[in-house]
C-alpha positions in Angstrom: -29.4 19.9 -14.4 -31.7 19.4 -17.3 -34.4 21.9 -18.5 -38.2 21.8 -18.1 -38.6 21.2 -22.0 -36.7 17.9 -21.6 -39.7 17.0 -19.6 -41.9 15.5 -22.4 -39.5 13.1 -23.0 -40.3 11.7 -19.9 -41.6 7.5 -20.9 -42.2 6.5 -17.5 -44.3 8.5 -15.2 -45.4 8.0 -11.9 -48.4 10.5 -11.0 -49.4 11.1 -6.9 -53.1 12.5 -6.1 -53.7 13.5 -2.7 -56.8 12.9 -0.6 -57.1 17.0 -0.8 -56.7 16.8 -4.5 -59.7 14.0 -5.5 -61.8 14.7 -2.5 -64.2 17.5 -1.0 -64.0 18.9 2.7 -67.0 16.4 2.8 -64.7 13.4 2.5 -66.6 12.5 -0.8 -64.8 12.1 -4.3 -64.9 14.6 -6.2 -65.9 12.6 -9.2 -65.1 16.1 -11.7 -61.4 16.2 -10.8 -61.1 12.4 -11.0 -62.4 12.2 -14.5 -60.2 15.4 -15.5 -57.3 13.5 -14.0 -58.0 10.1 -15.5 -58.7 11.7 -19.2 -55.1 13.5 -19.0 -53.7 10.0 -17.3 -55.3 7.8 -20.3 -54.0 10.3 -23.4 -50.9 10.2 -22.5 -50.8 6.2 -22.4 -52.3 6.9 -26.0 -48.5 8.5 -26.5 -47.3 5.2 -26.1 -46.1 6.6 -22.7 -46.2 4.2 -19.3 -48.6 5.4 -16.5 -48.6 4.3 -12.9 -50.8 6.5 -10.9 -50.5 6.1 -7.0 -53.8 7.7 -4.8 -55.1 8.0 -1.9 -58.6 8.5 -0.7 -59.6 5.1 0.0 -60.2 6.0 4.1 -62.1 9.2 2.4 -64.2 7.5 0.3 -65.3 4.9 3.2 -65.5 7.4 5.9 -68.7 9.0 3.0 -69.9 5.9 2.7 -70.2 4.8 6.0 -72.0 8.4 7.0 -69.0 9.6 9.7 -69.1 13.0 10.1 -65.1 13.3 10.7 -62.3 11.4 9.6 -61.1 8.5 12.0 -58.1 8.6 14.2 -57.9 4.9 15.6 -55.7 2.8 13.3 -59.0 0.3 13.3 -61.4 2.8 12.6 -59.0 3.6 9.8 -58.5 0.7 8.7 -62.5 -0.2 8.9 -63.0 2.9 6.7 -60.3 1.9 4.0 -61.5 -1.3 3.9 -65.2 -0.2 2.7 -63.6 2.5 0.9 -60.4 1.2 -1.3 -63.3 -0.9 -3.3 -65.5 2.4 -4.1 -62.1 4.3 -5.3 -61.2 1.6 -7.6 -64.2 1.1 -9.2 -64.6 5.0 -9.7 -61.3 4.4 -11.4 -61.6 1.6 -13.2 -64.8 2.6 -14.2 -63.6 6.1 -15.7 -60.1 4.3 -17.1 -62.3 2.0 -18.7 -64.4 4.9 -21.2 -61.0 5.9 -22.3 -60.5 2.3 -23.2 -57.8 1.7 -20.4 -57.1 -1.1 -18.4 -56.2 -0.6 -14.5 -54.4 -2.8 -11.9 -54.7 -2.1 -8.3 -51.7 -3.1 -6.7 -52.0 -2.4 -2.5 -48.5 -2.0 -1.0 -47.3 -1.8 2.3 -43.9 -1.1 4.3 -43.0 -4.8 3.9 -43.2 -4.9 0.4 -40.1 -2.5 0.7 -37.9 -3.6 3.7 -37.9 -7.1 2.5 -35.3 -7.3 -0.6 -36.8 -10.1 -1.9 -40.6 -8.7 -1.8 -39.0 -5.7 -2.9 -37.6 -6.8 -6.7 -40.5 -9.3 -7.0 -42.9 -5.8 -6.6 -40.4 -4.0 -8.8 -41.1 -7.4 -11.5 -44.7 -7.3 -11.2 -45.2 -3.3 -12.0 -42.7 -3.5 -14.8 -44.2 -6.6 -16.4 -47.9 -4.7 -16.1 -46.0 -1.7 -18.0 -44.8 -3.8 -20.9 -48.5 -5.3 -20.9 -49.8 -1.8 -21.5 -51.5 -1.7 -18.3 -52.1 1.1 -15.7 -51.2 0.3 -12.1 -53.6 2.2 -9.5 -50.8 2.0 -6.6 -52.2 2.6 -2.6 -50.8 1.6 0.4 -52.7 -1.0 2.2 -54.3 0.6 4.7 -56.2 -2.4 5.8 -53.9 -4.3 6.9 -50.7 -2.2 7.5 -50.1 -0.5 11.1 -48.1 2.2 12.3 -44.6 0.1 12.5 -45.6 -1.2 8.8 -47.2 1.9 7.5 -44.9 3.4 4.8 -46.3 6.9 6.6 -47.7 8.5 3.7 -48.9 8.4 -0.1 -45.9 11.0 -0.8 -43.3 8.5 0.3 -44.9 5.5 -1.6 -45.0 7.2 -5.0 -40.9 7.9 -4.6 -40.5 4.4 -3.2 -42.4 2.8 -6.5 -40.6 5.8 -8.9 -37.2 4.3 -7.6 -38.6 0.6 -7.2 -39.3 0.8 -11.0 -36.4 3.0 -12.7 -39.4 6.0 -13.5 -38.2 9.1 -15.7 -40.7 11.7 -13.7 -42.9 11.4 -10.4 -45.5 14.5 -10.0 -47.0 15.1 -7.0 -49.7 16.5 -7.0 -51.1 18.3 -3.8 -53.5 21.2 -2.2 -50.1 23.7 -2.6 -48.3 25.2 -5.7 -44.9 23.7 -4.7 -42.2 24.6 -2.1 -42.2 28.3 -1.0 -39.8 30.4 0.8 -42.6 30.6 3.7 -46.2 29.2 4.7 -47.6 31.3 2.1 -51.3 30.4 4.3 -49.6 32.7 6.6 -46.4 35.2 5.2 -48.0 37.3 1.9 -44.8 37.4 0.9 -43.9 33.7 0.7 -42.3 33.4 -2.9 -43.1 30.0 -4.7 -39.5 27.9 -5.3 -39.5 27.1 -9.4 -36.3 24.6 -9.0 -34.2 22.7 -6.6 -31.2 21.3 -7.2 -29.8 20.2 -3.6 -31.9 19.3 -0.7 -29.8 21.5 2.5 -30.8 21.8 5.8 -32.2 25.4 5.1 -34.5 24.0 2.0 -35.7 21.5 4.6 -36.5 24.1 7.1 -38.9 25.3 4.6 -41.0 22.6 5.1 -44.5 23.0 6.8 -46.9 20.6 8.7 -49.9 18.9 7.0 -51.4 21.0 4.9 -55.1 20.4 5.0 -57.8 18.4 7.5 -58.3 15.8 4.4 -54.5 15.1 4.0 -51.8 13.3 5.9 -48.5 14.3 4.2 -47.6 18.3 4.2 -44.4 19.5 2.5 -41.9 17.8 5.0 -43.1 14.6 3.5 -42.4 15.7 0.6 -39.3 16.6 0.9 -38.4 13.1 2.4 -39.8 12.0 -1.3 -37.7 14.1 -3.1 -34.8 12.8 -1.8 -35.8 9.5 -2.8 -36.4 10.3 -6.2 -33.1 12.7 -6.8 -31.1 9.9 -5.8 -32.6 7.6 -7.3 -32.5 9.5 -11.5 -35.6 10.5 -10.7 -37.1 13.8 -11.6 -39.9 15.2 -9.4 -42.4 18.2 -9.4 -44.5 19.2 -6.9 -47.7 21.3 -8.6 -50.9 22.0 -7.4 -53.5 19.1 -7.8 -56.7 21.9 -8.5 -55.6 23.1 -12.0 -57.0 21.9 -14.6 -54.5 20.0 -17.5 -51.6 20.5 -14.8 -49.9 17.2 -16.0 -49.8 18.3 -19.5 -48.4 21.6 -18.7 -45.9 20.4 -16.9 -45.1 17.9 -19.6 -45.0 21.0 -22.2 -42.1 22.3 -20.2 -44.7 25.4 -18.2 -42.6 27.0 -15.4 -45.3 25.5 -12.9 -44.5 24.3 -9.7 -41.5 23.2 -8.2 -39.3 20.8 -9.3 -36.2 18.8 -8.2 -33.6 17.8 -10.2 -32.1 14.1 -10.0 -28.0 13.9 -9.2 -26.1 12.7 -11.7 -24.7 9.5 -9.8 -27.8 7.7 -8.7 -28.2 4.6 -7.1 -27.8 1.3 -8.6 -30.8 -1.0 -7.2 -29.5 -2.4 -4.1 -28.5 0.8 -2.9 -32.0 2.2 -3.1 -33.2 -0.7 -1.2 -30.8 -0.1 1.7 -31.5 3.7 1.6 -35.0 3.7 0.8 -37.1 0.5 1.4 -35.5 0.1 4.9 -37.9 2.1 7.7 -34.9 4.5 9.5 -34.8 3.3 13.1 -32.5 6.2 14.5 -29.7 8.6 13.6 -26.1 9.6 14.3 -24.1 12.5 14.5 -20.4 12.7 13.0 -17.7 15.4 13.5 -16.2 17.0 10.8 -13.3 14.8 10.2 -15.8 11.3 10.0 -17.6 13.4 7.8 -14.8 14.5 5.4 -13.9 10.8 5.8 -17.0 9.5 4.6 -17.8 11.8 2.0 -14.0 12.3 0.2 -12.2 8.8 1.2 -15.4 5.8 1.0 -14.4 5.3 4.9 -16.4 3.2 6.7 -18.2 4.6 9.9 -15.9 4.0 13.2 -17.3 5.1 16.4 -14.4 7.1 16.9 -16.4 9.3 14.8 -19.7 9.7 16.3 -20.9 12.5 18.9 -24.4 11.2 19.3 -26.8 8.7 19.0 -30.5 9.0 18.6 -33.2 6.5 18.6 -34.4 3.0 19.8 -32.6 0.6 17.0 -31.0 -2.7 17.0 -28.1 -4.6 15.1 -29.1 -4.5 11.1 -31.8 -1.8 11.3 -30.8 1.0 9.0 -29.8 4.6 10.8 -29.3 8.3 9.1 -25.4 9.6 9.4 -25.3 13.3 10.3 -23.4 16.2 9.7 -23.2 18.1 12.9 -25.2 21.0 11.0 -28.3 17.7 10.9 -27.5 17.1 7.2 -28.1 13.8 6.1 -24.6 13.0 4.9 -25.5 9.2 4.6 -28.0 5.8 5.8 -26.5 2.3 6.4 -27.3 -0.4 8.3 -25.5 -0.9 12.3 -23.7 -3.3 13.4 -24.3 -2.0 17.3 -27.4 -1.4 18.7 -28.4 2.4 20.2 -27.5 1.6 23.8 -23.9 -0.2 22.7 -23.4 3.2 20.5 -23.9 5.1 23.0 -21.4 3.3 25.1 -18.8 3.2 22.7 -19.3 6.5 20.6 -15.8 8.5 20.2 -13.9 5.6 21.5 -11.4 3.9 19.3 -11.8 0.4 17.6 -9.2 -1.1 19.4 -11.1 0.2 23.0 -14.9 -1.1 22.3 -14.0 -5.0 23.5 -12.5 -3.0 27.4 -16.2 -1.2 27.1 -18.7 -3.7 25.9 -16.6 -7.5 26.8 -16.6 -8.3 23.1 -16.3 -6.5 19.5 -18.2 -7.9 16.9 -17.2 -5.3 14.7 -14.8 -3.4 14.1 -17.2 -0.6 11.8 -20.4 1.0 13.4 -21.3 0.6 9.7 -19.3 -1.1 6.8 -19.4 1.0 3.5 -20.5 -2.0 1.7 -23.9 -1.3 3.9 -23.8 2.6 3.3 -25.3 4.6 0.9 -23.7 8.4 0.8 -26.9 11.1 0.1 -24.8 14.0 -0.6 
């Protein structure tokens, strides 16, 4: 593990605001914290330092323009509001980037940007070559157009998936909460705020609440899912509270604020973050102890010998989640065998799947070549 101070040596950083965070319980900006935010964002590209700020707000912002009085729960009615409201956010931004002397890009992502390779390294390209131009990228997802099967689910996930896409040093999310805490501190008094985390188990995960605010989508579970994205990707992440004043540069100072997650020290090369983290997970499986040992201490391939349940709708080439039979995430690769074959043919041998399906394709549930090990 490193050490906070190492922090402000951090060249690329990747910055997530919440809805919570730049928005009142009206659903209007709150133009105060944006400015705050953008003046911190803009001095440190004056330290020669590369910026990419990923927000939300957009279905905010048009659900106050367009006089709702709640927030919309139809995917059109989302999408109508985002579509007035992503070009009031931008300007607000580019307008306040712009005093600082700043120039912005907004770049709109959605969930096929990421499962496609190819869409994948030519979005990794084009936000490296706005970095080396000395431009700010102002990263959403595209609500507009995306739907629930394309949605990348949340504005947590997307800032890990663009901190991995592009190789950052530091993601901080910030949100309505401190960090991770031992309990809902909204409900236990004696919830005690997390300062590090160096593995993600089962029990930190359990820790994890539901949406946090009205405003928001994403609560600490999301989160989570973020952070595992950027620890295996050699990326650092802090989750800090949104509502403090100079929080970026505190944390950058090396302040004990927050929680933060420390990367592992064998992170993924490229295509291994695509396979683990721009696929969407269509399903999971469970593995005894002995697949897992194989797995984790040998490089095995996954044999249906090896599995004790199947969960999910998923088909041949969709990527799954290998489980330990605690539910820890041992590993994600893509099947060969849909759900319903797995199910047939889990804990039978290799040499038995033809007698149960007619035919065997192959002879690995998933090839290691197509696996990438989490733990």
């Amino acid at each position: 593990m490193g050490t906070r101070q190492a922090l402000a040596e951090a060249k690329r950083i990747v910055v997530k605001v919440g809805t919570s965070t730049i928005t009142y319980s009206t659903g209007k900006l709150n133009l105060l914290r944006l400015e705050k935010l953008v003046r911190e964002l803009a001095d440190l590209s004056n330290q020669n330092k590369e910026i990419i700020l990923v927000t939300s707000g957009a279905v905010g912002a048009g659900v106050a323009r367009l006089g709702l009085a709640e927030r919309p729960k139809t995917i059109p009615e989302k999408q109508a509001a985002a579509a007035v409201g992503q070009g009031i956010l931008m300007q607000t931004y580019e307008k306040l980037f712009a005093e600082y002397g700043q120039v912005v890009a907004q770049v709109l992502l959605t969930r096929e940007d990421s499962n496609h390779r190819k869409r994948f390294i030519n979005s990794r390209n084009t936000l490296s070559t706005l970095l080396s131009m000395g431009v700010i990228p102002i990263i959403n997802e595209n609500d507009v157009v995306a739907v629930d099967e394309l949605k990348i689910g949340d504005n947590d996930t997307l800032s890990a998936t663009v901190a991995s896409m592009i190789d950052a040093d530091l993601l901080i999310i910030l949100s309505d909460v401190d960090g991770l805490y031992t309990a809902n501190p909204q409900h236990d008094p004696a919830a005690k705020l997390l300062s590090e985390v160096s593995d993600i188990t089962p029990e930190v995960e359990d820790l994890a609440g539901g949406p946090g605010t009205v405003q928001g989508t994403g609560g600490m579970f999301t989160k989570l899912q973020a952070a595992k994205i950027a620890i295996n990707s050699g990326v650092t992440l802090v989750i800090a509270s949104g509502g403090r004043d100079g929080i970026i540069r505190e944390v950058l100072d090396g302040a004990s604020l927050g929680t933060i997650f420390w990367p592992k020290e064998h992170t993924l090369e490229v295509r291994k973050r695509w396979l683990a983290f721009g696929n969407r997970v269509a399903g999971a499986v469970t593995v005894d102890q002995g697949c897992e040992q194989a797995l984790l201490n040998k490089g095995s391939s996954l044999l249906a010998a090896g599995i004790t349940r199947v969960e999910g709708s998923f088909g041949f080439g969709n990527t799954v989640r290998i489980l330990s039979v605690e539910g820890r995430e041992l590993a994600r690769g893509l099947s060969n065998y849909s759900a319903d074959d797995l199910r047939r043919i889990m804990g039978a041998h290799t040499n038995e799947i033809i007698a149960i399906l007619g035919t065997k394709l192959y002879d690995e549930v998933i090839h290691r070549d197509n696996m990438v090990l989490l733990v």
